[in-house]
C-alpha positions in Angstrom: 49.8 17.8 49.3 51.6 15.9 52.0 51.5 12.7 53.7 52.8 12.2 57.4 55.1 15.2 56.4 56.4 14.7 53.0 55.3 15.4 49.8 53.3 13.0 47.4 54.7 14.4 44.3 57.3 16.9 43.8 56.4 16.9 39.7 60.2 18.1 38.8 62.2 16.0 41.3 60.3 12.8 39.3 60.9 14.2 36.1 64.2 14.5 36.4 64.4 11.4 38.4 62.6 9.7 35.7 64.3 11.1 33.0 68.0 10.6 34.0 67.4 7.0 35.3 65.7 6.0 31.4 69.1 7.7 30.3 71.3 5.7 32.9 69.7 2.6 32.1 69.8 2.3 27.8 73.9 3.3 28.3 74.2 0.9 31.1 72.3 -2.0 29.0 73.8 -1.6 25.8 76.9 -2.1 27.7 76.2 -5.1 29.7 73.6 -6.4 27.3 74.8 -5.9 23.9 78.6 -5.5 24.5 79.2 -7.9 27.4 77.1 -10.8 27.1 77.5 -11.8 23.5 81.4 -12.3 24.3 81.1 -13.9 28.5 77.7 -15.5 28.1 77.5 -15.2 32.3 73.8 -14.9 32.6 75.1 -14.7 36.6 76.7 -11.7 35.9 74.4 -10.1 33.5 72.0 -9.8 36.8 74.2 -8.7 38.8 75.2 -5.9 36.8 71.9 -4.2 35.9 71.1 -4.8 39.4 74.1 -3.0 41.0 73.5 -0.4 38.4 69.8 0.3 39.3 69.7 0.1 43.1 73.2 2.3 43.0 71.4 4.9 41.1 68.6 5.3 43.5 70.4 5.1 46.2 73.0 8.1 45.3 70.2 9.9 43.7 67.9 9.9 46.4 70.5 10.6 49.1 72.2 13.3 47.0 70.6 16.4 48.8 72.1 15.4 51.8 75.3 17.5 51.2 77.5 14.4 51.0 77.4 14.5 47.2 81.5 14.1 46.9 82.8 11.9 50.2 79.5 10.0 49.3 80.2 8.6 45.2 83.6 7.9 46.3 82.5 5.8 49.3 80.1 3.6 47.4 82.6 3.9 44.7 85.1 2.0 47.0 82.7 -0.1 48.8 80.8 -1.9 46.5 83.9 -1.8 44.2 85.7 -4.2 46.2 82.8 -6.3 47.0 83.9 -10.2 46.5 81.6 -12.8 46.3 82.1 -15.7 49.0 81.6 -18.3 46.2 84.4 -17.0 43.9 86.7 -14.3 43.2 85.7 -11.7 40.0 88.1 -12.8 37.2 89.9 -8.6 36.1 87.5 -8.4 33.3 84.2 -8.9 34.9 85.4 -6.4 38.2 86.4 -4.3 34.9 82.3 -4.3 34.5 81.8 -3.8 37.5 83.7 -0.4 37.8 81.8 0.7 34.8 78.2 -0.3 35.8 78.9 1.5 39.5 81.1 4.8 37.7 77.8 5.1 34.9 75.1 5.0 38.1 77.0 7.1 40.1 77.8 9.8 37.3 74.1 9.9 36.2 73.0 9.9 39.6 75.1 12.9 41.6 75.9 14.6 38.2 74.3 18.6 39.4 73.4 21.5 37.8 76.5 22.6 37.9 77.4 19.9 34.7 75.2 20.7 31.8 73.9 18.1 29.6 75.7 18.2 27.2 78.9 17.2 29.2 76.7 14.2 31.0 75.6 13.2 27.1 79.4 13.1 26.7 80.4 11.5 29.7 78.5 8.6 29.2 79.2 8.0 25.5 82.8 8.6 25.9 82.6 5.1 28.3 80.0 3.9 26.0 82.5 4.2 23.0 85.7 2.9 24.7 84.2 0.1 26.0 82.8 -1.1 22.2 86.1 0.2 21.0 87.9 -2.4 23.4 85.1 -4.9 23.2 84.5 -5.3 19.2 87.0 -3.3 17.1 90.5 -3.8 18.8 90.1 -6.8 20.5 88.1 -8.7 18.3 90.3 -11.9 19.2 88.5 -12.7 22.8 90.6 -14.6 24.7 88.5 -16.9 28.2 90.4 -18.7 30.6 88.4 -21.6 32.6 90.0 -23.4 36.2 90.3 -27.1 35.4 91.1 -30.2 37.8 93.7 -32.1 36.1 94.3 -35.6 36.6 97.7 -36.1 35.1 100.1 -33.9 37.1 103.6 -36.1 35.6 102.3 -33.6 32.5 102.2 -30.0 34.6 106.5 -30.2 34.4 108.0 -27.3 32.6 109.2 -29.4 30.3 106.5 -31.6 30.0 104.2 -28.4 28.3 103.7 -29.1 24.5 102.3 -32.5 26.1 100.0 -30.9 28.4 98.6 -28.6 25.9 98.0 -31.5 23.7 96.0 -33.7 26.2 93.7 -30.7 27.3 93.3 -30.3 23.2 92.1 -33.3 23.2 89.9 -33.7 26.6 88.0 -30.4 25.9 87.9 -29.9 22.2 89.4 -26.3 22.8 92.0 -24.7 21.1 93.9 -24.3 24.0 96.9 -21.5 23.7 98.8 -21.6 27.4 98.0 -22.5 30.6 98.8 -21.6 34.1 99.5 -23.4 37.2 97.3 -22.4 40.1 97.8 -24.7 43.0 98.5 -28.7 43.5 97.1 -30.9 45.7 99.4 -33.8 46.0 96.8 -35.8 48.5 93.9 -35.9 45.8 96.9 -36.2 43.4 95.3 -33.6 40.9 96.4 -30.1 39.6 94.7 -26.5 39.1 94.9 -25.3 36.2 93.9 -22.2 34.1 93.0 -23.0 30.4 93.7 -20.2 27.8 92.0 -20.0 24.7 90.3 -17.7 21.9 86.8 -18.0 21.9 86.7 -17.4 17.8 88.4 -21.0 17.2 86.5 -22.5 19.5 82.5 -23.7 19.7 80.7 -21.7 22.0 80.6 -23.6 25.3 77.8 -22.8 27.8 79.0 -21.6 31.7 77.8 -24.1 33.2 76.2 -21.5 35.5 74.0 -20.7 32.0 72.7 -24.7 31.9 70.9 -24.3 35.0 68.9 -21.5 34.3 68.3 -22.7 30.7 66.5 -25.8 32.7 64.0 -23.7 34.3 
């Protein structure tokens, strides 16, 4: 049965549709859901992620008969693989994320009959088991950086740097390891600076990003 030309159902195009997307999605959100978020609580990138994932997935799926199966994962690969956002740049980890939510859609998506199951199965827990390997077992010492504006520039001198440490210590309550210069602005008088620390001597701070959407 059609309808202005195409087909209402095509029962084993759905199925598998169906049935590889459920699969995509339950590797793609233990990932991002359970790995991910309990270390970055980014509830801004926790969207985006599953997002990308599920509108990459239909979009490679459903274009995959048109014979541009290869030239076609590698351009969306590289396209929305270098995305930036206008607002700010994607700190290495997150674009790490990124790569994998955009590599697991396209994978499950494009993978043909030539690949059996068994290797897709194995695909997708090989990334699956590096990334908790990485995530929980090897690095369980997680370390976050934050941008600050600091006030006190006299203390950004190389040999002003124990100092330094000390008064972020004691401004932000974190147990701050290094810290790294990004730029200076000598007119407002303040410095840039990336704060180091590991997140397992430290409270767990909110993103501020987070406080907004806890309001609504």
């Amino acid at each position: 049965m059609e309808l202005l030309g195409t087909k209402l159902l095509n029962a084993n195009d759905f199925t598998e549709l169906l049935f590889r997307f459920l699969f995509d999605f339950v590797v793609m959100f233990i990932i991002v859901r359970l790995l991910y978020y309990p270390t970055q609580k980014r509830k801004d990138y926790l969207f985006t992620y599953i997002i990308f994932n599920i509108l990459i997935f239909f979009i490679s799926f459903l274009l995959s008969n048109v014979k541009l199966q290869l030239g076609f994962a590698f351009g969306l690969f590289a396209v929305f693989g270098i995305l930036r956002y206008r607002t700010e740049a994607l700190p290495i980890k997150e674009m790490t994320y990124l790569f994998i939510v955009i590599g697991l859609a396209i994978i499950n998506a494009l993978a043909n009959k030539k690949i059996s199951w068994a290797e897709l199965v194995f695909t997708n827990m090989a990334i699956l088991g590096a990334t908790y390997s990485l995530e929980r077992m090897w690095l369980l010492r997680h370390e976050t950086q934050k941008l600050v504006v600091y006030d006190n520039i006299e203390l950004i001198k190389p040999e002003h740097k124990e100092k330094l440490i000390e008064d972020l210590n004691k401004r932000t309550g974190l147990n701050i390891t290094r810290t790294r210069l990004e730029k200076i602005d000598f007119l407002r008088d303040v410095a840039f600076l990336y704060i180091y620390y590991f997140e397992d001597k430290t409270p767990d701070y909110s993103n501020p990003a987070d406080d907004s959407d806890d309001d609504d």
